[in-house]
N, C-alpha and C positions, 0 to 999 in steps of 0.2 A: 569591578566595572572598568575601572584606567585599562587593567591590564589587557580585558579582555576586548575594549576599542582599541587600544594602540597596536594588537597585533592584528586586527581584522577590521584595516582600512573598510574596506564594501560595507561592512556591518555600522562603523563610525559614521560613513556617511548616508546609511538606511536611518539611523536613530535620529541625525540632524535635519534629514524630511520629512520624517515624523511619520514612517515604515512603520518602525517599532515603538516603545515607549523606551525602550534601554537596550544593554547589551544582553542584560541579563534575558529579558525573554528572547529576544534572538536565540542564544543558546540554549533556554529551555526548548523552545520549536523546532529549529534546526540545526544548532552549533554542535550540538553533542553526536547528531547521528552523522554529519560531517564529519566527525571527528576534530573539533576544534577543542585547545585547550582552555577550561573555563578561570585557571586563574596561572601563577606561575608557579603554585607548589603541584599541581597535577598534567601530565602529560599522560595523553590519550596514547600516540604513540608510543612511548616506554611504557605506558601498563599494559598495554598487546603485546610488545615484543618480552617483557618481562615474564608476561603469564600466556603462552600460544595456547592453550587451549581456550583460554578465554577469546583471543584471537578466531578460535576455529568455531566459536559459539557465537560471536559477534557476524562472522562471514558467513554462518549457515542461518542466520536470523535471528538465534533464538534471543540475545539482547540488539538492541539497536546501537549501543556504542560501549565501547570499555568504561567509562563514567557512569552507565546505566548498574553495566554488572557491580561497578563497587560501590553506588549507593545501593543498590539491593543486596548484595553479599560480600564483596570486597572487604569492606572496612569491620566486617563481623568476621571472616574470617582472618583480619588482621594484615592483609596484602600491603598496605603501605601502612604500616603504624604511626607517620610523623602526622597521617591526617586522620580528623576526628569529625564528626558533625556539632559538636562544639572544640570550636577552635579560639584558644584565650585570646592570642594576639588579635585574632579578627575579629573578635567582641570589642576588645580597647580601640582597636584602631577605627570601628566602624561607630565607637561610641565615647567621643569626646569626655563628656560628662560625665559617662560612668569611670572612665578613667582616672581622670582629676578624682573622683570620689572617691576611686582605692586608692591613689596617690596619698589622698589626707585620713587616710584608716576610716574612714566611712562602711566600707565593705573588704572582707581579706584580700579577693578578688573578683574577677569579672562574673565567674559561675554563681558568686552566690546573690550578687545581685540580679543575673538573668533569673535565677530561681527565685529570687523573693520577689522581683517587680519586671524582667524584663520579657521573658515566655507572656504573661498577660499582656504587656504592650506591644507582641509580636515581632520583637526585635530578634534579626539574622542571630541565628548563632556560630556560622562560617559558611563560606563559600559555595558548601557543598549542601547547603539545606536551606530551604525558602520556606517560610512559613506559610507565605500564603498561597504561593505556588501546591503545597501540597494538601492543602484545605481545598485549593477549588477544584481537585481532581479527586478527590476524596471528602463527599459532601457528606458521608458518614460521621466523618470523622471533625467536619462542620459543623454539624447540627451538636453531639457531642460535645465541644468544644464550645458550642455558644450556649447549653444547655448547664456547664460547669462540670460534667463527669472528666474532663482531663484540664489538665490548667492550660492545654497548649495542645495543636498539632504536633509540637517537635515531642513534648510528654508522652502521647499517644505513638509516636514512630519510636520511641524509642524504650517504650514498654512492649508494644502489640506487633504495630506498622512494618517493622521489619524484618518480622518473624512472618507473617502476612503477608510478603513479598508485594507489598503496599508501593503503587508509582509516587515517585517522590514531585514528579514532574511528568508535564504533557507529551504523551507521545506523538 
């Protein structure tokens, strides 16, 4: 969220009149098909110039932004390996508490306390994945998921959802 206001004044000062509720849906609505970068480990422009065909897939329509293709196929076919849709660092850093917990051997790490308690209290698992962002576009996967067949939307995208070429976010 810092990174993604401090590099898109207009958007900072849309969330402080109360446009938006954050940066975050900003970029789910339109940062991404603008091509803005949603934090500082993913750059839109270097994964087009990286990948042109995705480039040329992005400009003929068929995704709406380079961030679209690599939450839908990207990160499955391995395009930028350092990101993950669970990212440890952005779990500790977005979660104080659970931190200090693996700090005193409470939990090994971050993962297995999202697994035992954090997917049910809908906490981010990195940047790249909104839990409830892809629950309200995916009320399948809602009802689901309030019904107890998956312990989580992120459970469900990452068994089915993105093999399903399931939207992770609002077009």
């Amino acid at each position: 969220e810092a990174f993604y206001l401090s590099n898109n004044s207009d958007v900072a000062m849309a969330v402080d009149a109360g446009v938006f509720s954050s940066g975050l849906e900003h970029f789910l609505l339109f940062g991404h098909e603008e091509l803005r970068d949603p934090s500082a480990v993913f750059s839109q422009s270097d994964y087009l110039t990286n990948n042109p065909e995705i480039a040329t897939a992005v400009d003929a329509g068929f995704f709406q932004s380079g961030f679209e293709h690599y939450i839908e196929f990207g990160a499955d076919e391995n395009r930028l390996p350092s990101l993950s849709l669970y990212n440890e660092s952005f779990y500790l850093a977005t979660n104080p508490t659970v931190a200090v917990a693996v700090e005193s051997g409470a939990f090994t790490d971050g993962f297995e306390h999202y697994v035992s308690f954090g997917q049910a209290e809908g906490r981010r698992t990195s940047a790249l994945f909104d839990e409830e962002s892809y629950l309200a576009v995916n009320a399948d996967v809602a009802m689901a998921v309030e019904s107890g067949a998956f312990a989580s939307g992120f459970a469900h995208y990452e068994q089915f959802g993105r093999f399903e070429n399931r939207p992770v976010f609002q077009a």
